[in-house]
MARBA-10723 format. One record per atom (N, C-alpha, C, CB): residue number from 1; atom name; x, y, z. Coordinates in pm, 1 decimal. Atoms other than C-alpha are relative to their C-alpha. Glycine has a CB too. Layout:
# residues N
[NUM, 'CA', [X, Y, Z]];
...
***
This chain:
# residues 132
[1, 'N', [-89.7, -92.5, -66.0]];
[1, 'CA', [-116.2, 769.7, -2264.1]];
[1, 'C', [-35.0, 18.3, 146.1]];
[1, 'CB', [-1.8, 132.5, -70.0]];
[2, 'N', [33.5, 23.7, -165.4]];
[2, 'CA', [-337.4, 827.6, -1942.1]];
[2, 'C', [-6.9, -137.7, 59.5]];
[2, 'CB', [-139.7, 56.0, 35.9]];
[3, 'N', [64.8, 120.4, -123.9]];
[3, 'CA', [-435.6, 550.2, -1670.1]];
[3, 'C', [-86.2, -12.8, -92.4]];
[3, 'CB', [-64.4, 35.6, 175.9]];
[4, 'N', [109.4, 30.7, 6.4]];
[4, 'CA', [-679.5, 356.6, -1802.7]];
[4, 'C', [-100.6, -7.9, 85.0]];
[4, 'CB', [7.8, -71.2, -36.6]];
[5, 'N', [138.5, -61.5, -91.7]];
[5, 'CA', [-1032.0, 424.0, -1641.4]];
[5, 'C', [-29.3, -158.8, 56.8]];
[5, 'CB', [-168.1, 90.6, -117.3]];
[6, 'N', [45.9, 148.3, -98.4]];
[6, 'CA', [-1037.0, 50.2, -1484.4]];
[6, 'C', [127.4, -72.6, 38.2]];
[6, 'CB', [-103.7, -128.3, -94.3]];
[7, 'N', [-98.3, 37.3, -71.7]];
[7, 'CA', [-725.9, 31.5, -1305.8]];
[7, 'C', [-13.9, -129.0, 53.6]];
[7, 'CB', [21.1, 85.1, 88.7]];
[8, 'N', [64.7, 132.3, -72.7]];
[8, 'CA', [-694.0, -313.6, -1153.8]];
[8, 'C', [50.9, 53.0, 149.6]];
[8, 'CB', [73.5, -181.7, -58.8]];
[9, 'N', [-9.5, -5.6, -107.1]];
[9, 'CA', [-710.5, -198.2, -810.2]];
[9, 'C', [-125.4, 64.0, 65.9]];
[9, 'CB', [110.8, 50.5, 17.6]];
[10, 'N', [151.9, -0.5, -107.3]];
[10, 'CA', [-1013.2, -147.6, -544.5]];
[10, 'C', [64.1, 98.3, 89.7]];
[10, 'CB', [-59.8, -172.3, 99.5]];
[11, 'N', [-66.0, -102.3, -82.6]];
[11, 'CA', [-951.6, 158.5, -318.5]];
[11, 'C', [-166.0, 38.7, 119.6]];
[11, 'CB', [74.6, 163.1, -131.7]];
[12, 'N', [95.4, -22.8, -140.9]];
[12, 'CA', [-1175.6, 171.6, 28.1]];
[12, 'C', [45.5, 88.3, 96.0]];
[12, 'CB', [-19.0, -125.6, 83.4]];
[13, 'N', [13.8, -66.7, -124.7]];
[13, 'CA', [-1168.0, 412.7, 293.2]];
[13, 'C', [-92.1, -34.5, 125.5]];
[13, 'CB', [-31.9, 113.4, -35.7]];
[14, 'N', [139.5, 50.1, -165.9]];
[14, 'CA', [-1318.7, 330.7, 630.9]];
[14, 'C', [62.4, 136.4, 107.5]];
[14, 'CB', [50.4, -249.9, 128.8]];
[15, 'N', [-21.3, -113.2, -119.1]];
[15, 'CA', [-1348.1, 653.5, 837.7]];
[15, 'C', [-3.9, -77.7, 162.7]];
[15, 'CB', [-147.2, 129.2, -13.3]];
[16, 'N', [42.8, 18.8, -99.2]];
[16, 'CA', [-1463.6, 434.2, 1088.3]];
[16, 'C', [143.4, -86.4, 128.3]];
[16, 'CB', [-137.7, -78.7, -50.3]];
[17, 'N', [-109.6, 96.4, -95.6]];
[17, 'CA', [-1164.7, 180.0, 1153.2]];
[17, 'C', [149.1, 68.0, -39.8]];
[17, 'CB', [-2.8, -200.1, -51.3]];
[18, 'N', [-133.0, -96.4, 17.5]];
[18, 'CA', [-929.0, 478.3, 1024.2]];
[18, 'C', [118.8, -80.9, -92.2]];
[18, 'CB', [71.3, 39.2, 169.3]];
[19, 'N', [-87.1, 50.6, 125.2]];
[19, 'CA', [-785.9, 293.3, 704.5]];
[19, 'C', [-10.5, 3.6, -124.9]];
[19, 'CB', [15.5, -101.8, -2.4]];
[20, 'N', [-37.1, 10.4, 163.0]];
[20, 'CA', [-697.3, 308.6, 329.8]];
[20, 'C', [30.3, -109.7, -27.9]];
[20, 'CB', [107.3, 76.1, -55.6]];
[21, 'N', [-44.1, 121.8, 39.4]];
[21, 'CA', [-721.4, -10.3, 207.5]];
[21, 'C', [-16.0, -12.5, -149.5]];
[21, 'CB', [-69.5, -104.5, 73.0]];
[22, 'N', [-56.3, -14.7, 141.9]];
[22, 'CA', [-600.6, -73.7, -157.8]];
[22, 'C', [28.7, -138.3, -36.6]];
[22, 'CB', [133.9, 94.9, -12.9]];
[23, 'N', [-3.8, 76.5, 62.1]];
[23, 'CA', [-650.6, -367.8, -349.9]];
[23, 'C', [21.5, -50.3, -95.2]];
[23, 'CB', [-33.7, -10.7, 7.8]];
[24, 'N', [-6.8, -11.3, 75.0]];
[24, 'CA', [-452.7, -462.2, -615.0]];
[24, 'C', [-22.7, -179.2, -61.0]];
[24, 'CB', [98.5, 91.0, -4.0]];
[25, 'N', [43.8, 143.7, 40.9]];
[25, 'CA', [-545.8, -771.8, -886.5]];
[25, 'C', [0.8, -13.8, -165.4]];
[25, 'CB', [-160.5, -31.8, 62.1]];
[26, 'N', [-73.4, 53.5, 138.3]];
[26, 'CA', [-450.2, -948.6, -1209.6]];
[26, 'C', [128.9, 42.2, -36.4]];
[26, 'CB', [-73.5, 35.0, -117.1]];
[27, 'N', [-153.9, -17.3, 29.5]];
[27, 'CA', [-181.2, -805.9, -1386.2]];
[27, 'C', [25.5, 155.9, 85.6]];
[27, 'CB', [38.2, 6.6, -200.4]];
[28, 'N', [-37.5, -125.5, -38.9]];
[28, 'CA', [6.2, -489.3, -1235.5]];
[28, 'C', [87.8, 62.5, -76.6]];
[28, 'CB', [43.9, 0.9, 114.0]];
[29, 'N', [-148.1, -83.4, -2.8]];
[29, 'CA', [241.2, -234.8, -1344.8]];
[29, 'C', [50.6, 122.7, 49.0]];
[29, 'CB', [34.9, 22.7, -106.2]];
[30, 'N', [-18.5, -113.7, -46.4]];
[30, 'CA', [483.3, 22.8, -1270.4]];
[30, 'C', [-97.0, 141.9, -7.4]];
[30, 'CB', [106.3, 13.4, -49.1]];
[31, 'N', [83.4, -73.9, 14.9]];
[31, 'CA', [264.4, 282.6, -1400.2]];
[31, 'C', [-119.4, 5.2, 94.4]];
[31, 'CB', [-23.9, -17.0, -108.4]];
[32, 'N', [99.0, -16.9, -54.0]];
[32, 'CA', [-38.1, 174.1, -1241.8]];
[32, 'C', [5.1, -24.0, 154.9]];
[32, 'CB', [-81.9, -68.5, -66.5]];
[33, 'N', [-31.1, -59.3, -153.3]];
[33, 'CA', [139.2, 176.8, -854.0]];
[33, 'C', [37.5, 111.9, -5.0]];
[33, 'CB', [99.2, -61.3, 82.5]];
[34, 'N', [-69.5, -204.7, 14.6]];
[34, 'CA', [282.2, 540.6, -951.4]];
[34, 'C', [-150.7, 46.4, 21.1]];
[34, 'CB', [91.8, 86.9, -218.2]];
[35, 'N', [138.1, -143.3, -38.6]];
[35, 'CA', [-92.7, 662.4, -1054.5]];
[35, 'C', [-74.3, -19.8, 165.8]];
[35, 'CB', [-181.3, -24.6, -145.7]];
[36, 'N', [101.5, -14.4, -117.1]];
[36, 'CA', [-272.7, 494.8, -746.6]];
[36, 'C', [46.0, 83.8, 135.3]];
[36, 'CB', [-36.7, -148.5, 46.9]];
[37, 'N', [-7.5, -94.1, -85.0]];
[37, 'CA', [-118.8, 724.2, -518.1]];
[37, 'C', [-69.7, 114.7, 24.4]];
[37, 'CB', [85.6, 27.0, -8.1]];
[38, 'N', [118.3, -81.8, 14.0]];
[38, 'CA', [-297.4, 984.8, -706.2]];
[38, 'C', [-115.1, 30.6, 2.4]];
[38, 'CB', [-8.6, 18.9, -43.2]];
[39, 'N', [200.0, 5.8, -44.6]];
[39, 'CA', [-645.4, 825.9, -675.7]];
[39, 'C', [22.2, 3.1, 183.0]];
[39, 'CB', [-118.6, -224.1, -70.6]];
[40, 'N', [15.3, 10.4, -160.4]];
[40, 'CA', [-557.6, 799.8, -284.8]];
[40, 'C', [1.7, 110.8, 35.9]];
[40, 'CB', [96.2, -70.6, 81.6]];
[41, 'N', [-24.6, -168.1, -47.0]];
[41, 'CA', [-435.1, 1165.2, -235.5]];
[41, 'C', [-133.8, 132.1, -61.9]];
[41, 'CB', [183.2, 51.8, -89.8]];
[42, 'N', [173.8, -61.3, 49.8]];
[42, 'CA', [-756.7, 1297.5, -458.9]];
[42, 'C', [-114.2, -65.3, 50.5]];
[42, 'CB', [-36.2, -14.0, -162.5]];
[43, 'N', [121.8, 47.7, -10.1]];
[43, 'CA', [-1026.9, 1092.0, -282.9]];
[43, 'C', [-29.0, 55.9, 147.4]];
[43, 'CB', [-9.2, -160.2, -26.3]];
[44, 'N', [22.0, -96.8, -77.5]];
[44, 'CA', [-1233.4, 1331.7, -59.1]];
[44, 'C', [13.2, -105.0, 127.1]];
[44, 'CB', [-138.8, 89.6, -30.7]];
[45, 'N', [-36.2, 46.5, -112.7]];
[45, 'CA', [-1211.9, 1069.2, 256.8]];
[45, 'C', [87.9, 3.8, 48.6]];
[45, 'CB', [-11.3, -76.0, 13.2]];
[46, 'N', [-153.0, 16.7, -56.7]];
[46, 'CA', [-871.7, 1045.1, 267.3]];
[46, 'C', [52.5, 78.8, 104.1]];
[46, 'CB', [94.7, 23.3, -99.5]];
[47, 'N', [-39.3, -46.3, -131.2]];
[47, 'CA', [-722.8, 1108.1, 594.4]];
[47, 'C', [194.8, -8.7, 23.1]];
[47, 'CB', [-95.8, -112.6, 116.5]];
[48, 'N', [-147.3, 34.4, 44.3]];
[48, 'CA', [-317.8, 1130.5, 588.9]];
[48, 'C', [31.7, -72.3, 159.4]];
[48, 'CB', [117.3, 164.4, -55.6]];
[49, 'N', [-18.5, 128.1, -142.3]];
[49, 'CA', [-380.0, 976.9, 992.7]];
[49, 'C', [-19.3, -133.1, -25.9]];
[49, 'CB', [-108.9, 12.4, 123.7]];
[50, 'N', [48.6, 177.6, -0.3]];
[50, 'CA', [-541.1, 669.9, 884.7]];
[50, 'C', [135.7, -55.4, -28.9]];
[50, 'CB', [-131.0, -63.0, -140.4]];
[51, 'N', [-52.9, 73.0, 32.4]];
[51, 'CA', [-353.6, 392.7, 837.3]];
[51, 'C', [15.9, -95.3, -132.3]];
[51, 'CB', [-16.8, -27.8, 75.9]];
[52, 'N', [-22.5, 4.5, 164.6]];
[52, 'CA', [-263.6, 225.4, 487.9]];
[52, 'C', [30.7, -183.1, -26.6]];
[52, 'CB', [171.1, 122.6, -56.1]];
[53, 'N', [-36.9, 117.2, 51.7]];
[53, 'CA', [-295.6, -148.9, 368.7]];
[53, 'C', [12.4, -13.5, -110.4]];
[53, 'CB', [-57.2, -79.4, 24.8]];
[54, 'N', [17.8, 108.0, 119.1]];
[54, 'CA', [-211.9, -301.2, 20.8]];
[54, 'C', [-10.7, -34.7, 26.6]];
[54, 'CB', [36.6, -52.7, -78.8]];
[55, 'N', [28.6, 122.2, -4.2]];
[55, 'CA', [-308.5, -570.4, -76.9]];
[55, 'C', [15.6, -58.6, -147.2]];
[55, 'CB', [-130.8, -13.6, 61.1]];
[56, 'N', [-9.4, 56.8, 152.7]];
[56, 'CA', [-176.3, -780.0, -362.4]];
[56, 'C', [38.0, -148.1, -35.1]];
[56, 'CB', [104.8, 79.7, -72.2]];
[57, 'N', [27.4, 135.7, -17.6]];
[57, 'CA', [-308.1, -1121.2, -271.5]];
[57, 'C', [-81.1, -21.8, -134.3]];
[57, 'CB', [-80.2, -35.4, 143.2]];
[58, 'N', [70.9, 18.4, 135.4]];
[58, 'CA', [-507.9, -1111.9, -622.2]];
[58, 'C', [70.9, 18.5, -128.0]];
[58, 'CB', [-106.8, 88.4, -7.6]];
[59, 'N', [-84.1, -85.6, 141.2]];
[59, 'CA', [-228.2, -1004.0, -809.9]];
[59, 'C', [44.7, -150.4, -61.0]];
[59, 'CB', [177.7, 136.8, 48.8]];
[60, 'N', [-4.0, 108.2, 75.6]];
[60, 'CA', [-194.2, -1282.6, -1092.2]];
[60, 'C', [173.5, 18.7, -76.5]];
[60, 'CB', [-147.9, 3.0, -111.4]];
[61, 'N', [-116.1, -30.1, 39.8]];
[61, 'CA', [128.6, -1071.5, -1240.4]];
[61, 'C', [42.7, 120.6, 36.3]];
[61, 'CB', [8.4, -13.7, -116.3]];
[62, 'N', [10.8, -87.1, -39.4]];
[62, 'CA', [299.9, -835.7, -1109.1]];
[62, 'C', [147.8, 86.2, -107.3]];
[62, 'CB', [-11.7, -24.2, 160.7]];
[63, 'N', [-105.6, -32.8, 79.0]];
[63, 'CA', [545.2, -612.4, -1369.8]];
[63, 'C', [18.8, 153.8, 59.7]];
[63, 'CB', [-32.4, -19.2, -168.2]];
[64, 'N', [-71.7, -109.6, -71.0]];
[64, 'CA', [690.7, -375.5, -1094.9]];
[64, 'C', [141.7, -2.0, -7.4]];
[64, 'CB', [-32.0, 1.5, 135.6]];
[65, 'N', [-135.3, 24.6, -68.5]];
[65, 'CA', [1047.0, -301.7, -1096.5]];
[65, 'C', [56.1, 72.3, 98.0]];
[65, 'CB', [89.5, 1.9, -79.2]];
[66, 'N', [-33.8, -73.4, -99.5]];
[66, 'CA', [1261.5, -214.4, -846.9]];
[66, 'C', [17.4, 148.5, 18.6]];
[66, 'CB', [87.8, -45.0, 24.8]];
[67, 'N', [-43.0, -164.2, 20.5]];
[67, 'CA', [1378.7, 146.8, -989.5]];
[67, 'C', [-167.6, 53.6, 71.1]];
[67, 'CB', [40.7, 62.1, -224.0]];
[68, 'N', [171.9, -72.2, -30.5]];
[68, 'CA', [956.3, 235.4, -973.4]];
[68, 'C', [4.5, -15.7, 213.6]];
[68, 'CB', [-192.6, -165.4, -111.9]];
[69, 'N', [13.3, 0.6, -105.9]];
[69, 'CA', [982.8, 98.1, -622.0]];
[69, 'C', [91.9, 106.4, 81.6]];
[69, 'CB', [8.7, -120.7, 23.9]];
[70, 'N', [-103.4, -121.9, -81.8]];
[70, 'CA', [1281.9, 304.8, -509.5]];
[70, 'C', [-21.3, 168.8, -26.1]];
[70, 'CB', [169.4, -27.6, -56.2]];
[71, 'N', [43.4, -181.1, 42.5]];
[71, 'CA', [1164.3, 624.7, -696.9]];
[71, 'C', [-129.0, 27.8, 109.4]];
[71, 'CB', [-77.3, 28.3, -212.4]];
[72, 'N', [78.4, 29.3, -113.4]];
[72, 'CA', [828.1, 541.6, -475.7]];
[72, 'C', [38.3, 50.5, 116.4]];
[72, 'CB', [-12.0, -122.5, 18.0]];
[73, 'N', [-43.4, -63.7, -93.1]];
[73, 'CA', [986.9, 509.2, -167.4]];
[73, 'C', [91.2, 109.0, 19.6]];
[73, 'CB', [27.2, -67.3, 48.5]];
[74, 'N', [-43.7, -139.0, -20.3]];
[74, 'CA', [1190.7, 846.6, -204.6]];
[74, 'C', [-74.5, 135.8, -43.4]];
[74, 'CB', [116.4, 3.3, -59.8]];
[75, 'N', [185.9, -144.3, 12.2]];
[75, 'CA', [842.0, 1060.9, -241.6]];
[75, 'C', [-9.8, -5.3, 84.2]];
[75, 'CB', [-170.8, -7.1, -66.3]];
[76, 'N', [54.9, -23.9, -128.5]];
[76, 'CA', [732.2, 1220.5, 76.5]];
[76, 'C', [-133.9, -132.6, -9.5]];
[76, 'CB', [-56.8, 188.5, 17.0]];
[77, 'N', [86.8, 119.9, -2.2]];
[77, 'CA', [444.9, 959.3, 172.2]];
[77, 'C', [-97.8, 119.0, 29.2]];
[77, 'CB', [25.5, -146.0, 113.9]];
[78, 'N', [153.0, -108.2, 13.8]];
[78, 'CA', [78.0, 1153.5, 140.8]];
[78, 'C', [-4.4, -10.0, 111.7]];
[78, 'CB', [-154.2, -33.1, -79.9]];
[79, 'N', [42.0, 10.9, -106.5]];
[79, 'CA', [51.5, 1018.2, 515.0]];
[79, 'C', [89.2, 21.6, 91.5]];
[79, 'CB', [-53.0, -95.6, 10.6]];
[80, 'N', [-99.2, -46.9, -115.5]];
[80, 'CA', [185.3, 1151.0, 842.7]];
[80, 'C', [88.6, -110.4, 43.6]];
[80, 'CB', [-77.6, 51.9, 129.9]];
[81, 'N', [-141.4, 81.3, -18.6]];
[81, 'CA', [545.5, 983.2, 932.8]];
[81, 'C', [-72.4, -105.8, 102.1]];
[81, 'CB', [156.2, 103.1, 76.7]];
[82, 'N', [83.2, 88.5, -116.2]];
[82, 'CA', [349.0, 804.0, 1238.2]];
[82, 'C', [-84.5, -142.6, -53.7]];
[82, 'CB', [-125.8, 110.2, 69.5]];
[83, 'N', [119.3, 71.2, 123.6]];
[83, 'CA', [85.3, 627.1, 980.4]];
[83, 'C', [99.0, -161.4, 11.1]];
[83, 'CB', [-0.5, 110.5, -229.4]];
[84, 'N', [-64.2, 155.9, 41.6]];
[84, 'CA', [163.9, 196.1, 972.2]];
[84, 'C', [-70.0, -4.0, -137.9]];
[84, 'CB', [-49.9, -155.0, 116.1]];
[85, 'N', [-2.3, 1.8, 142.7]];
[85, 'CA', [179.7, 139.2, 608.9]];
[85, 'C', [11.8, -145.4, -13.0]];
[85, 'CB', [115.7, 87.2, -72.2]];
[86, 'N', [-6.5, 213.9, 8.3]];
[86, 'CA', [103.8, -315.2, 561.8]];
[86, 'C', [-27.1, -17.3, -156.2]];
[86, 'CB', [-175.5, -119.4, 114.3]];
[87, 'N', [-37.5, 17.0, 159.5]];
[87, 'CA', [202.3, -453.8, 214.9]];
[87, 'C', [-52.7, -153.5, 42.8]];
[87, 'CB', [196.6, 33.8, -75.0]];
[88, 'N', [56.2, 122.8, 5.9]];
[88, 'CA', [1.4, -781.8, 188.0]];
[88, 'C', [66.7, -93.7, -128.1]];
[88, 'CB', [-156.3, 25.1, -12.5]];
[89, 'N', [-64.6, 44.9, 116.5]];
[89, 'CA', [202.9, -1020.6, -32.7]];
[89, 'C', [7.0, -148.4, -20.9]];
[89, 'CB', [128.3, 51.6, -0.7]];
[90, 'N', [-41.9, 116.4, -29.5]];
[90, 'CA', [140.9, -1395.2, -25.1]];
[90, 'C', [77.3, -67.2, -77.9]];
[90, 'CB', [-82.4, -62.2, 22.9]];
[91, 'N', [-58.7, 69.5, 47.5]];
[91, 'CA', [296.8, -1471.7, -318.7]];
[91, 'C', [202.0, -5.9, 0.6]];
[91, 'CB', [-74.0, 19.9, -107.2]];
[92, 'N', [-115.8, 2.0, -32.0]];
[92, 'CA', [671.8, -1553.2, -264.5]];
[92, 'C', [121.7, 117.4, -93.5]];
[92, 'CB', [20.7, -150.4, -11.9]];
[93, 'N', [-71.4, -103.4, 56.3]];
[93, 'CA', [825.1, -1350.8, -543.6]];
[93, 'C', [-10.2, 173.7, 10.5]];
[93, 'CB', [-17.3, -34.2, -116.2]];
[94, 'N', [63.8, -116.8, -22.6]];
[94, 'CA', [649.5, -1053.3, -484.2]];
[94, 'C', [-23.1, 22.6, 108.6]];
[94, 'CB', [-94.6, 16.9, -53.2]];
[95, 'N', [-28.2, -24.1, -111.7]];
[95, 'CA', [712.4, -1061.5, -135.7]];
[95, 'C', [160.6, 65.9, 22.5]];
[95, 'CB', [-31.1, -122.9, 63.1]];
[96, 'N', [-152.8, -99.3, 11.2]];
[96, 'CA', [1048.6, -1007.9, -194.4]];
[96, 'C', [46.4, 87.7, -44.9]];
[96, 'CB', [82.0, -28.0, -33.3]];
[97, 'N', [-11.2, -112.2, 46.0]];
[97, 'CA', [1048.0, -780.1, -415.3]];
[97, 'C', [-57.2, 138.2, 92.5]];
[97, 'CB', [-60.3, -20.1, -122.6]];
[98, 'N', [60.3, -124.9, -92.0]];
[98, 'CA', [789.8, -535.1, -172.0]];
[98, 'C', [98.4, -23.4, 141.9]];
[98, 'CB', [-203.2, -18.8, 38.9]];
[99, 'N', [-80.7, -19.7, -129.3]];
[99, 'CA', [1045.2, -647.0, 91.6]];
[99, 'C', [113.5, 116.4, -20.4]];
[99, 'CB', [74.6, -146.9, 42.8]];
[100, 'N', [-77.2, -12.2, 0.4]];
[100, 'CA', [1289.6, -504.9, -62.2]];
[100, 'C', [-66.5, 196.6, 4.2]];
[100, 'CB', [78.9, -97.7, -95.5]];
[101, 'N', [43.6, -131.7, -29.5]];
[101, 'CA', [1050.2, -148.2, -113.3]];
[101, 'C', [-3.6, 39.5, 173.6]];
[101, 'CB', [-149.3, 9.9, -69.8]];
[102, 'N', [-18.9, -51.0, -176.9]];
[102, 'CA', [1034.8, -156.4, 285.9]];
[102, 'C', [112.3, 60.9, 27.6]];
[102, 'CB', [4.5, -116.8, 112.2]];
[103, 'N', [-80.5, -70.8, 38.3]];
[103, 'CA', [1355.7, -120.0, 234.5]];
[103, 'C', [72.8, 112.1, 3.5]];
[103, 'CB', [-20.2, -2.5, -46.2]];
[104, 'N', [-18.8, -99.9, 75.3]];
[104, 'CA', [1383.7, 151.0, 5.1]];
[104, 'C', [-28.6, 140.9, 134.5]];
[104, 'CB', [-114.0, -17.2, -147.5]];
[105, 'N', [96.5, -96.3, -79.1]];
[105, 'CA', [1136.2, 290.1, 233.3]];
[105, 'C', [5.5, 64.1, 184.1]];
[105, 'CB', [-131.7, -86.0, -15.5]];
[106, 'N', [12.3, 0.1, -136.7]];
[106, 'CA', [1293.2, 310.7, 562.3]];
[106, 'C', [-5.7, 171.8, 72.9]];
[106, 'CB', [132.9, -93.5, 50.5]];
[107, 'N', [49.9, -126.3, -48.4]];
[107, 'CA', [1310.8, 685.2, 627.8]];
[107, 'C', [-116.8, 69.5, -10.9]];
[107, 'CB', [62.3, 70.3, -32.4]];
[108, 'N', [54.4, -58.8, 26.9]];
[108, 'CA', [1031.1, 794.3, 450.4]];
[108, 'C', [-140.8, -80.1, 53.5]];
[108, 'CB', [39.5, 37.6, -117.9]];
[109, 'N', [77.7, 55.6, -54.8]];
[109, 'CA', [811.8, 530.0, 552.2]];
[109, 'C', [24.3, -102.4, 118.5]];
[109, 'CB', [-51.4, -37.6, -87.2]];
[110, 'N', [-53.5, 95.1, -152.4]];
[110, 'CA', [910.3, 406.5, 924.3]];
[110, 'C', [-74.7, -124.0, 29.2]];
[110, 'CB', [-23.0, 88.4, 150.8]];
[111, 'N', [81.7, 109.5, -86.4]];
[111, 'CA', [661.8, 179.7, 990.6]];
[111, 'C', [-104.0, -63.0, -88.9]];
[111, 'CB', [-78.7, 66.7, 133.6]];
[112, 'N', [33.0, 71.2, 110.5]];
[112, 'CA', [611.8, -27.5, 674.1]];
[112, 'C', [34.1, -149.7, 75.5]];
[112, 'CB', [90.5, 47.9, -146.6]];
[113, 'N', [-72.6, 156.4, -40.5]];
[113, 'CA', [572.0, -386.1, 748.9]];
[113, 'C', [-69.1, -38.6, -170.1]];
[113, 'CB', [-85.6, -123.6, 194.3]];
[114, 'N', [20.7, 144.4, 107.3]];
[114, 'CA', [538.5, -686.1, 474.4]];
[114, 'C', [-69.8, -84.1, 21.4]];
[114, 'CB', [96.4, -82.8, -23.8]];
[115, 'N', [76.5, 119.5, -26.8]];
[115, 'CA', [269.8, -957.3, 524.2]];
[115, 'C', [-28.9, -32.7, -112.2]];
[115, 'CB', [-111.0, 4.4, 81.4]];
[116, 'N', [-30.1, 79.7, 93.4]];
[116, 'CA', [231.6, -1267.2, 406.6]];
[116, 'C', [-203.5, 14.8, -69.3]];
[116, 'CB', [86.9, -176.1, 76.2]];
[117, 'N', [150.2, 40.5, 1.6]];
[117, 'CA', [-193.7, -1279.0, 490.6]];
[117, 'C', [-91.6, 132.7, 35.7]];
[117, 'CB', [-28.5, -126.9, 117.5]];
[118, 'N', [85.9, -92.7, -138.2]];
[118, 'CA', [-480.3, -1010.8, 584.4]];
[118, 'C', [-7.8, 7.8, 124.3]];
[118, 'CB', [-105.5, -7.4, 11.1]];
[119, 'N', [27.9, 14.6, -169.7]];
[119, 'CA', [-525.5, -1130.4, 882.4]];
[119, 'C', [130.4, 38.3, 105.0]];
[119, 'CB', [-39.7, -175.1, 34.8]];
[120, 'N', [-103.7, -17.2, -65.2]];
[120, 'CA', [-188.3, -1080.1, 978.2]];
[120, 'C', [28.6, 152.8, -45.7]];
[120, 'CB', [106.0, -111.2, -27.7]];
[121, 'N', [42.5, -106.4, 0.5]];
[121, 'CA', [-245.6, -718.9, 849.8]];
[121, 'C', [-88.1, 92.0, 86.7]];
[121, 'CB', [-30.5, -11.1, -78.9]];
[122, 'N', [87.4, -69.1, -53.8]];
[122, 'CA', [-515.9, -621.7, 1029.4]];
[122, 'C', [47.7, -49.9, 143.5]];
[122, 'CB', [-148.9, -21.8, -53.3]];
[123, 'N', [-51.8, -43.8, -142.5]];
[123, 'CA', [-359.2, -720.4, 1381.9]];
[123, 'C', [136.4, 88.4, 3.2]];
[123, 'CB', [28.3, -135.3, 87.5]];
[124, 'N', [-104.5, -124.0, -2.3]];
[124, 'CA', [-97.4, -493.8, 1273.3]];
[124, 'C', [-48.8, 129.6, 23.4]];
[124, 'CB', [70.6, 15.3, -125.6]];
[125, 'N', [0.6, -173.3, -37.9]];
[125, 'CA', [-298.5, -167.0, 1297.4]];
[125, 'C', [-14.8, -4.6, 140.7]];
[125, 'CB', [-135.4, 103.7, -69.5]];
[126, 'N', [16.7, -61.3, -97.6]];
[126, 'CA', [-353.8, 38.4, 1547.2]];
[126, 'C', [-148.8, 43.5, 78.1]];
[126, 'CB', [67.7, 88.2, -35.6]];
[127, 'N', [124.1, -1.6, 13.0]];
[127, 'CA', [-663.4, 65.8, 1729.1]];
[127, 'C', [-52.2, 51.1, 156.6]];
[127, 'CB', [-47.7, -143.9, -55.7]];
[128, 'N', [86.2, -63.3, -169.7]];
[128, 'CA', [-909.3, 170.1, 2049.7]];
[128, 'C', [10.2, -141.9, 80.1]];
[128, 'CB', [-224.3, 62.4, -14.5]];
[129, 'N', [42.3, 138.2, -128.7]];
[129, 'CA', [-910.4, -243.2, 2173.3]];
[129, 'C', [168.0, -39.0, 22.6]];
[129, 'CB', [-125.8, -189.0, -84.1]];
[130, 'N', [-84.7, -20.0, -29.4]];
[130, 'CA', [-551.6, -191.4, 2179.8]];
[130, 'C', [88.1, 72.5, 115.8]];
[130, 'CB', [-0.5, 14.1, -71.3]];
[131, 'N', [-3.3, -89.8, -78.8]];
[131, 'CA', [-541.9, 55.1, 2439.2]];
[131, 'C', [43.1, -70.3, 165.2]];
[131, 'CB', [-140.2, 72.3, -20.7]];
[132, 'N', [9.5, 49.3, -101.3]];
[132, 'CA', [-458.4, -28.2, 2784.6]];
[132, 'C', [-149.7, 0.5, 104.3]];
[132, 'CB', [105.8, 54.2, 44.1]];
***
């Protein structure tokens, strides 16, 4: 009935480079993107400034549907409207599908992008060597 106690997902905070990074891997489901919001919004680091990556370059299956995604994006977002929100997705089906949560997500989350790679994540945030 609850979450099982070994979610497949990895959840990091870095006070330092001001991000929530969230790792999801093997199989997924709706359920278990609904609860991890709740481990993000209960974990004493959490900062609603930082900035916010998935990541679901490990994901082997992913059994999200769209309704979960659209109910998703029409929840206030735990993080201030400002916050870049990067959906890491290399695999092709499941790119489209989180394309389509960007989406969903355009008021509530402005500044959602889609990537294909990390690396193309992490020059997406925001940062101090950014600065003029």
């Amino acid at each position: 009935m609850g979450a099982s106690a070994c979610m497949p997902v990895v959840l990091k905070i870095d006070p330092h480079r001001k991000v929530v990074y969230s790792a999801f891997y093997g199989e997924v489901t709706d359920a278990e993107v609904l609860a991890h919001g709740n481990a993000i919004g209960s974990d004493p680091d959490f900062n609603p400034a930082f900035s916010e990556i998935v990541d679901f370059s490990s994901v082997t299956h992913a059994a999200i549907s769209e309704s979960t995604l659209a109910a998703l994006a029409a929840n206030p977002s735990l993080y201030k409207s400002s916050v870049v929100h990067i959906v890491v997705a290399p695999d092709e089906a499941l790119f489209r599908l989180l394309s389509k949560y960007k989406d969903f997500a355009q008021s509530s989350r402005p500044n959602l992008f889609v990537v294909r790679t990390r690396s193309e994540a992490y020059r997406l945030l925001p940062g101090p060597s950014k600065t003029n």
